[in-house]
FITOR-913738 format. One record per residue (C-alpha): x, y, z. Coordinates in steps of 0.25 Angstrom, whole numbers, plus 5000, padded with zeros to 4 digits. Layout:
% FITOR-913738
XYZ/...
This chain:
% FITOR-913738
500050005000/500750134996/500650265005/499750375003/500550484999/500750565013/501550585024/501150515036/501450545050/501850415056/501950385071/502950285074/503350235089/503850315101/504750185106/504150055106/504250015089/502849935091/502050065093/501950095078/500750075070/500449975058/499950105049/501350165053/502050055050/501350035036/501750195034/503150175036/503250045028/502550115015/502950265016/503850305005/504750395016/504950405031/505150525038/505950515050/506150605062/507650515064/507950405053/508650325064/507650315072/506550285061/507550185056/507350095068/505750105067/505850065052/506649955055/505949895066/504849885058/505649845044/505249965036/506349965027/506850045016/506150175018/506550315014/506750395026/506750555026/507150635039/506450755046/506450795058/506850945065/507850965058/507150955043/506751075036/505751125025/506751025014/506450905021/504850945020/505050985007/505650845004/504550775012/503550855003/504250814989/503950674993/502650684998/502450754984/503050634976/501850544981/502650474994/502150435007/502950475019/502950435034/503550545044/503850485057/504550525069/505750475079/504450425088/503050455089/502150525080/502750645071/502450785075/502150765089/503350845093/504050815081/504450895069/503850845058/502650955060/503251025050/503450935038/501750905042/501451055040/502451065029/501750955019/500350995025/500551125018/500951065006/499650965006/500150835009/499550715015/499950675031/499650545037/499750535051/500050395056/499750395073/500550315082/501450335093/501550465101/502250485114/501350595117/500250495118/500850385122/501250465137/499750535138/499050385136/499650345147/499850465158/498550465165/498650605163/497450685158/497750705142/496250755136/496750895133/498350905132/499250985127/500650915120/501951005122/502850925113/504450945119/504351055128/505651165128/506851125132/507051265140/506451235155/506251395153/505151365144/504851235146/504251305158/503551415153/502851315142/502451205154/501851345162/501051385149/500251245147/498851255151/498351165164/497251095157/498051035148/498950915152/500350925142/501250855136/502550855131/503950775128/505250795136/506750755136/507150685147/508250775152/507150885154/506050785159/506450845175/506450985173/505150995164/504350905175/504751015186/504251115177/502851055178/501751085188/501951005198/500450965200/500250915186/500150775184/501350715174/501550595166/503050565161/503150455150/504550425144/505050305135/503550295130/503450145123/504650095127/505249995137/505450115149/504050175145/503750265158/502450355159/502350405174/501050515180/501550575191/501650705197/502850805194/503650775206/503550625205/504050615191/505150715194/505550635207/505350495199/506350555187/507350625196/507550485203/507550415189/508350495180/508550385170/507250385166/507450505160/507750475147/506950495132/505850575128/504650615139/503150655138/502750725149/501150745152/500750855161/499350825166/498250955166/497751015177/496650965184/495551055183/495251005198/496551035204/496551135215/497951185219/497951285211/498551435216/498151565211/499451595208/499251465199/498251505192/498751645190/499951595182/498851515175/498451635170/499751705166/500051585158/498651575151/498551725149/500251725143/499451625133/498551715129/497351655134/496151745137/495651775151/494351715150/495051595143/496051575153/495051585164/494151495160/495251375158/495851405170/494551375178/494451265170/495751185176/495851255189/494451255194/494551405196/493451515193/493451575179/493051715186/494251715196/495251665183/494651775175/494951875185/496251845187/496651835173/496151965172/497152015184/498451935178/498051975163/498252135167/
């Protein structure tokens, strides 16, 4: 069966080689070129599952508008192409958003093909509330504005985002430290480890364990309960600063606030009014 001439969006396994799909495979087996994140490391995936003989192409941060161009001419010749990353899905926090936009904008075909994601991998199994969230990608490497991103979020949203291992410590002692965490590492591997605690826990448990940090980490900060009480009004007055800064309305503001915190619209409103002058 010969392709459709597109290019499809692959997802291939975050560790374990078994978590790939039979339609991926098929995809990889007839596509005319593979575009890798790393060919090494694509190398090891076709192998394992004798996909011989494929043309690979390379892009990754590094490519610029001549590799897209490239991509496009062959996706203009008639030939079916597979983009796949090191591990995962391609474009979550990846760069191949901007070969997608480029041949969007030039009227081609894109298949996506689901599979693996360590962003939903971690949140299946956190026991952490996950109906509205938001995903942060990798957050800076600057604790200066690491910090002043983490401050921003919004409460009712629990987050999400990826972090090195070498800055696992310092970003968890940036956190609130009456949010609920979940820390997943080696995701689909032989020293899986997916632990919900409080912050203090997890930064005793890997001050005390330093070999375990290693690799890539998600990290799942849990919204605010709208029930929870211990709430200052000097909290809720840096609530305010932070939405307003946002540029969220007064009347806006006050009515999501009340929303989490339990707290009078009226007496937000008023407030708002006297930090907005």
């Amino acid at each position: 069966m010969k392709l459709e001439n597109a290019l499809y969006v692959v997802a291939t396994p975050i560790g374990n080689l078994s978590d790939i799909t039979l339609r991926a495979l098929q995809i990889l087996n007839k596509a005319d070129f593979v575009i890798c994140e790393d060919t090494r490391i694509s190398m090891r995936l076709l192998k394992a599952y004798e996909i011989k003989d494929k043309k690979l192409l390379t892009y990754n941060d590094h490519s610029d508008e001549k590799m897209r161009d490239k991509i496009f001419h062959f996706l203009s010749q008639g030939h079916s192409l597979a983009l796949i990353t090191d591990a995962g899905t391609p474009l979550i926090s990846d760069p191949g958003f901007k070969l997608i936009n480029f041949l969007r904008a030039r009227n081609q075909k894109i298949i996506p093909i689901p599979g693996a994601s360590s962003l939903t991998t971690a949140l299946c199994a956190a026991g952490i509330a996950c109906d509205n969230f938001l995903f942060l990608g990798f957050l800076p490497t600057s604790k200066i504005q690491k910090e002043k991103l983490l401050k921003s979020l919004p409460k009712n949203f629990t987050f999400v985002f990826f972090e090195s291992a070498n800055r696992v410590i310092e970003t968890l002692e940036l956190l609130e430290k009456n949010r609920r965490v979940c820390v997943a590492r080696e995701l689909t591997k032989i020293h899986e480890e997916i632990i919900s605690d409080k912050i203090e826990n997890l930064l005793h448990f890997f001050e005390k364990q330093q070999d375990k940090l290693r690799g890539e980490f998600v990290i799942i900060v849990e919204k605010v309960d709208k029930n929870e009480k211990d709430f200052s009004d000097e909290n809720l007055k840096t609530e305010i600063r932070n939405a307003i800064s946002r540029g969220e309305s007064i009347k806006d503001l006050s009515q999501n606030l009340s929303e989490i915190y339990v707290v009078n619209k009226k007496t937000i409103y008023q407030l708002a009014l006297q930090l907005a002058l």
